[in-house]
N, C-alpha and C positions, 0 to 999 in steps of 0.2 A: 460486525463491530468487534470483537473477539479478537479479528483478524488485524486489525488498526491499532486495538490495545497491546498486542504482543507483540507488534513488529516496535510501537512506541516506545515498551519497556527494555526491548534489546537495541534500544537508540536509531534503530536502521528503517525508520518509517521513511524518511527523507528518498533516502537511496531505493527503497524497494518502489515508491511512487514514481523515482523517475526511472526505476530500469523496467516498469509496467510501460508508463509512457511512450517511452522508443517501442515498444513490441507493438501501440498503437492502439492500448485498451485504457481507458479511463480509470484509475486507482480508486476517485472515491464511488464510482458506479459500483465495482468488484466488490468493494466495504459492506455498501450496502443489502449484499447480497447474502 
């Protein structure tokens, strides 16, 4: 969660869930961890 809040407050959650996605892992699974 931490990790979803930091990436939101440096604006860049967008981009980091889809540059997770191409490498073909799930962003909000990763979150939850």
């Amino acid at each position: 969660r931490s990790l979803s809040n930091s990436l939101t407050n440096l604006g860049i959650r967008d981009q980091y869930a889809e540059a997770v996605s191409q490498l073909g892992f799930d962003f909000e699974v990763l979150v939850e961890k």
